[in-house]
C-alpha positions in Angstrom: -57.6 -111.9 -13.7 -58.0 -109.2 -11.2 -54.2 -108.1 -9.9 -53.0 -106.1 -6.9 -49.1 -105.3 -6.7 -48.0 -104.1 -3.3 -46.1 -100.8 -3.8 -43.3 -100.6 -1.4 -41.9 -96.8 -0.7 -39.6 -95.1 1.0 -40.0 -91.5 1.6 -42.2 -89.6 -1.1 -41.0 -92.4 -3.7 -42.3 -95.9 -4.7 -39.3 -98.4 -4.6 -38.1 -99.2 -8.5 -38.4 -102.8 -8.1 -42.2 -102.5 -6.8 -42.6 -100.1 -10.0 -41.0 -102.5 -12.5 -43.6 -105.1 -10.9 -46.8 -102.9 -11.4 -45.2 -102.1 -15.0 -45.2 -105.6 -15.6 -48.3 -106.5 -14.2 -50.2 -103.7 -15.8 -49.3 -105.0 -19.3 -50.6 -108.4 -18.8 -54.0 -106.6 -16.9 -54.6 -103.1 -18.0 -57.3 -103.2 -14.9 -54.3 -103.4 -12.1 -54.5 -102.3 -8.9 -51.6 -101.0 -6.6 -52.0 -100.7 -2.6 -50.0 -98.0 -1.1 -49.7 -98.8 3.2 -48.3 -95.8 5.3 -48.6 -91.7 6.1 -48.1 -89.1 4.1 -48.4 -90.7 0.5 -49.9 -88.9 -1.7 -47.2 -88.6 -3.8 -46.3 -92.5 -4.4 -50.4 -92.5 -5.0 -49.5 -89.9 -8.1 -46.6 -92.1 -9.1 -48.1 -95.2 -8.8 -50.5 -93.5 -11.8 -47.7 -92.9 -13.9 -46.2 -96.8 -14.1 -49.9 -98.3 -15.6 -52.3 -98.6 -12.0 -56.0 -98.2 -12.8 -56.3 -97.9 -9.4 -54.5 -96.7 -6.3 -55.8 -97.8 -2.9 -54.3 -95.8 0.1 -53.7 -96.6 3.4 -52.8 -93.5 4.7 -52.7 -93.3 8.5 -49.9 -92.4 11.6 -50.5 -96.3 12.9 -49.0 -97.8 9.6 -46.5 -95.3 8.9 -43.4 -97.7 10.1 -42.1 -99.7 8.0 -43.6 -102.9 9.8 -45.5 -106.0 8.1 -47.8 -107.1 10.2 -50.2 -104.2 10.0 -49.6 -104.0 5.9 -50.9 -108.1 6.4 -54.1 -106.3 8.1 -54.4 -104.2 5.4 -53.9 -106.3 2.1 -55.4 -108.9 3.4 -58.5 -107.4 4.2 -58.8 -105.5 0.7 -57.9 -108.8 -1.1 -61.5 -110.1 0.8 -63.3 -106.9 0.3 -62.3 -106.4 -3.6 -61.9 -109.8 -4.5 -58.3 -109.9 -6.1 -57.0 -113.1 -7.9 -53.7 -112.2 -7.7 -51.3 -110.2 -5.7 -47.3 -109.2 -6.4 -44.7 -107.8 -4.9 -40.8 -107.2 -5.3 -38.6 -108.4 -4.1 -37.3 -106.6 -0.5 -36.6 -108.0 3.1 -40.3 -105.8 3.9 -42.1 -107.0 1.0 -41.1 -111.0 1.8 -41.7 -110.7 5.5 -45.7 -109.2 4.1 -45.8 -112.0 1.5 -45.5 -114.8 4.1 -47.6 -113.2 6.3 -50.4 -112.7 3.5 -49.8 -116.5 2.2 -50.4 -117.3 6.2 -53.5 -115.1 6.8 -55.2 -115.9 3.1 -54.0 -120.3 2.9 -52.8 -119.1 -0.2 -49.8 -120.3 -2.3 -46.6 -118.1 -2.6 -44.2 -118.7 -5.5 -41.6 -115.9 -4.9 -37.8 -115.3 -6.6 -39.5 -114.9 -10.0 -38.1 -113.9 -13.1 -41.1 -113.2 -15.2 -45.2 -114.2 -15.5 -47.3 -114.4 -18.4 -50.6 -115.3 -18.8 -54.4 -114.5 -20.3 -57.3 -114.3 -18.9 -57.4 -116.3 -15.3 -54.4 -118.4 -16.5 -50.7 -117.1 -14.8 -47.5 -118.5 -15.1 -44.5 -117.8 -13.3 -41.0 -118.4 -14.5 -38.4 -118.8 -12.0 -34.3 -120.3 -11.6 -33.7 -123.4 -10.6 -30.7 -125.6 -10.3 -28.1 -122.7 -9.4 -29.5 -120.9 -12.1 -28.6 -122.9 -14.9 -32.3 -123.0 -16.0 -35.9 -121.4 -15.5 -38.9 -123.9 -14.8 -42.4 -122.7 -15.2 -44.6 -122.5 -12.2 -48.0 -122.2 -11.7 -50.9 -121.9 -8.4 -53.4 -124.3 -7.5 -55.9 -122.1 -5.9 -56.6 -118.4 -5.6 -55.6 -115.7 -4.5 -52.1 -116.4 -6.2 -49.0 -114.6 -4.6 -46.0 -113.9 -6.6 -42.8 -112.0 -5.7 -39.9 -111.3 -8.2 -36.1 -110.8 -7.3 -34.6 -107.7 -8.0 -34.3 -106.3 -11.6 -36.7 -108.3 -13.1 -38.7 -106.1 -14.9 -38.2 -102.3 -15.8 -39.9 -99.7 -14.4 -41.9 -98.4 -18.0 -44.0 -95.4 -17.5 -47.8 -95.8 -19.1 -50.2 -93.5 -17.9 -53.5 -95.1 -16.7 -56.3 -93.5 -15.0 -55.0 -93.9 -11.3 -58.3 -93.5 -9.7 -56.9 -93.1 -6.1 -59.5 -94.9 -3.4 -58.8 -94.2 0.2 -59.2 -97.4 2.4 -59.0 -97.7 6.5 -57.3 -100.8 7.8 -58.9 -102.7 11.0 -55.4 -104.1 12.3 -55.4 -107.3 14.5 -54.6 -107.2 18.5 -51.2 -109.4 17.8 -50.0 -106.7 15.2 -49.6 -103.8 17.3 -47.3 -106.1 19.6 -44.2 -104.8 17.5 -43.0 -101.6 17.6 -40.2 -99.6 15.5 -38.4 -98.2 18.1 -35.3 -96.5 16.0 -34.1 -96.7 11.8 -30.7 -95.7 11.0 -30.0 -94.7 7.1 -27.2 -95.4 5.4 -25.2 -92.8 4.6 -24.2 -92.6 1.1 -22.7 -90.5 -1.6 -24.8 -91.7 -4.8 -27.6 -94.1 -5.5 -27.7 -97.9 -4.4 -27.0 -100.6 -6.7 -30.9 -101.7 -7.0 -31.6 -97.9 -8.3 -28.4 -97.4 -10.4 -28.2 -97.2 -13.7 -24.7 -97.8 -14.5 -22.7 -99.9 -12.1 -18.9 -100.4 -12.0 -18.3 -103.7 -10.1 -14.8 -104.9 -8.9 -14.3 -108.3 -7.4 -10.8 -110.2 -6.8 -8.3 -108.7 -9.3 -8.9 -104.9 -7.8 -6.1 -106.4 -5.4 -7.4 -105.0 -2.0 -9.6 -102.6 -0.3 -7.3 -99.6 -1.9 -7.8 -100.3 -5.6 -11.3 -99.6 -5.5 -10.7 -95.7 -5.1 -10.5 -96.0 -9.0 -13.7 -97.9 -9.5 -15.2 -94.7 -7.2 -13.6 -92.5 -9.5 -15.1 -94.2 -13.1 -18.3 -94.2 -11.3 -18.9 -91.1 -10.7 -17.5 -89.7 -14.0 -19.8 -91.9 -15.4 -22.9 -91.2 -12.7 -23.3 -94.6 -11.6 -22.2 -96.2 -8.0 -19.6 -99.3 -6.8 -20.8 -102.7 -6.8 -18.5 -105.8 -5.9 -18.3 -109.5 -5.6 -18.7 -111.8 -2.7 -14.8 -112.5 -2.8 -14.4 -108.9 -2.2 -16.6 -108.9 0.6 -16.0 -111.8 1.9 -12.3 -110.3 2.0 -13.4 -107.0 3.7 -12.2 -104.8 0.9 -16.1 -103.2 0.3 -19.8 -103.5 1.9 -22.1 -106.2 2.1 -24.7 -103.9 0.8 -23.2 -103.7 -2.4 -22.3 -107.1 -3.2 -24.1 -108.8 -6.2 -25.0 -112.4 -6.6 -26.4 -115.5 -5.5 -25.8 -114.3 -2.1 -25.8 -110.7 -2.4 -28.4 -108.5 -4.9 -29.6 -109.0 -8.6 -29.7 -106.2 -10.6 -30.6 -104.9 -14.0 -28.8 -101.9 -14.8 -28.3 -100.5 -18.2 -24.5 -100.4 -17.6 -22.5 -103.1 -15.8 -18.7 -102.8 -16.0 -16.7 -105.5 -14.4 -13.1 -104.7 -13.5 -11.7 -108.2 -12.0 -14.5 -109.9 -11.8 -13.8 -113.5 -13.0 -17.5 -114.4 -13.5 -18.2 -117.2 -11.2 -22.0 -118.5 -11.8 -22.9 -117.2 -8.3 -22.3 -113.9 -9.7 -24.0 -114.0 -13.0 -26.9 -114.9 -11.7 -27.0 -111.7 -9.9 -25.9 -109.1 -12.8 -26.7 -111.6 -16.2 -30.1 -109.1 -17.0 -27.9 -106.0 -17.4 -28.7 -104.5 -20.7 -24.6 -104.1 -21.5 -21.8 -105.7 -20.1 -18.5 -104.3 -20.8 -15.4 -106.5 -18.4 -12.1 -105.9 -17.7 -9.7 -108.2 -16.9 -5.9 -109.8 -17.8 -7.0 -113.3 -18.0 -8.2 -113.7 -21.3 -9.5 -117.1 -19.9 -12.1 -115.7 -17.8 -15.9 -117.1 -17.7 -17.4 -113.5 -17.7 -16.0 -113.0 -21.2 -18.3 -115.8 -22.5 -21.3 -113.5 -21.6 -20.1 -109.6 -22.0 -21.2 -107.9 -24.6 -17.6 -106.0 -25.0 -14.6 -107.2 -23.1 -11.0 -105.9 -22.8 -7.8 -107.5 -21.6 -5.8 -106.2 -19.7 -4.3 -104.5 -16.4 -7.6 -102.8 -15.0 -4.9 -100.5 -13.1 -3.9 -99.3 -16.4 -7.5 -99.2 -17.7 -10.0 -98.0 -15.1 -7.8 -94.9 -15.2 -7.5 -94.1 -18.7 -11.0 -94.6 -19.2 -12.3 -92.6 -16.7 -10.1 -89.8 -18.2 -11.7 -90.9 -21.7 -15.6 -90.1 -20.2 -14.2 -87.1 -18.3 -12.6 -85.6 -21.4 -16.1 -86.7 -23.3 -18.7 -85.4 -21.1 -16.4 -81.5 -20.9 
């Protein structure tokens, strides 16, 4: 087996997901790979060292440094012929899936993408992936080679193991079609801590917060506790909080290694999107409620009375 893992960045940094992938794939192949596409990146090459790649290939050059796919095609593509991969993964991101199809298109390769896991020896790979509203995982394999993969969020976590990160610089002869796109503006998000892919500790509120105003005390529990606001779709849905932190079916999986659920009922939509966080503590009055079934610690009770007291509690704790 002879693996490549596209490592998305942004900035100086290699996207967590894209890390957790390489971890993954450099403990199934200790002889990985890991393709870096855009200017200025010597420091994601240095990272991409740290989380198990053998080797780093760069593409490090002003006519791929935005964020676009069709040129990162170009460039994968053409080191996939020249260096004979097998295989090639990514994580899960609206960039990395708009590169996968493109790759799958250019290579006539096969693409199994939202998977939750792989294991294999030797040339054999198998991918394991939800099916059926997530109710159970079915095992999927390729026909023919190279083999793409892509893995929803918070599949795998980002382990550091050192490995020789032998850094190989690599040019990229892009196609006429793929310099007819152009990035013509990015706007960031403004915001005051880390996004729900990257946090570690997430507090999530869905229906039973009551309204857009009740989530001032999940903000406040989050940040005594260093973590960031996620919600449900109900909540969005509603307009209470942002699309971009809704979890779930619809919204974002994520693996953090604190979830805390303040009236969140636990619809499966929902689960499917937070059910690989290490802890789950929930928080809610109806004693009846399907997240119980699957929290590791629940409590019962007005979340307007709790939130509070136990952001006091972790406030008092931490001095």
């Amino acid at each position: 087996m002879s693996t490549l893992v596209f490592l998305e960045h942004h900035g100086d940094s290699a996207v967590k997901g894209a890390l957790g992938v390489l971890s993954k794939a450099a403990s199934l192949d200790p002889n990985t790979a890991a393709v870096i596409v855009g200017s200025g990146v010597g420091a994601v090459a240095a990272q991409a060292a740290k989380y198990g790649a053998a080797k780093v290939y760069v593409v490090d050059d002003v006519s791929v440094a935005a964020p676009l796919p069709q040129p990162r095609v170009d460039a994968i593509a053409g080191l996939v012929k020249d260096q004979g991969f097998d295989t090639v993964l990514f994580g899960a991101s609206v960039l990395a899936a708009d590169v996968a199809g493109g790759l799958a298109a250019r290579l006539d390769a096969g693409l199994n993408w939202d998977l939750a896991d792989i294991s294999g020896s030797g040339d054999s790979l198998v991918g394991k992936r939800p099916a059926l509203g997530d109710s159970v995982y079915v095992d999927v394999a390729w026909t023919a080679s190279p083999r793409l993969g892509m893995f929803r969020s918070g599949s795998f976590e980002a382990t550091e193991n050192a490995a020789a990160g032998e850094v190989v610089s690599v040019g990229v002869a892009t196609e006429d079609f793929s310099g007819k796109a152009s990035l013509v503006g990015q706007d960031q998000e403004q915001a005051a801590g880390p996004s729900i892919e990257e946090a570690d500790i997430l507090v999530c509120g869905g229906r039973g917060v009551g309204g857009p105003d009740g989530f001032g005390q999940l903000e406040a529990l989050a940040a005594a506790l260093g973590g960031a606001v996620a919600s449900t779709r109900a909540v969005v849905d509603s307009g209470w909080y942002p699309y971009a932190t809704q979890i779930g079916q619809t919204g974002k999986s994520v693996a953090p290694k604190l979830y805390v659920g303040a009236g969140v009922s636990g619809a499966i939509q929902h689960k499917v999107g937070m059910q690989s966080s290490q802890t789950i503590v929930s928080i809610n009055k109806d004693a009846t409620a399907p997240i119980f079934d699957f929290s590791d610690f629940g409590v019962v009770g007005d979340l307007n009375t709790v939130v509070p007291t136990l952001t006091e509690l972790v406030k008092a704790r931490k001095g």
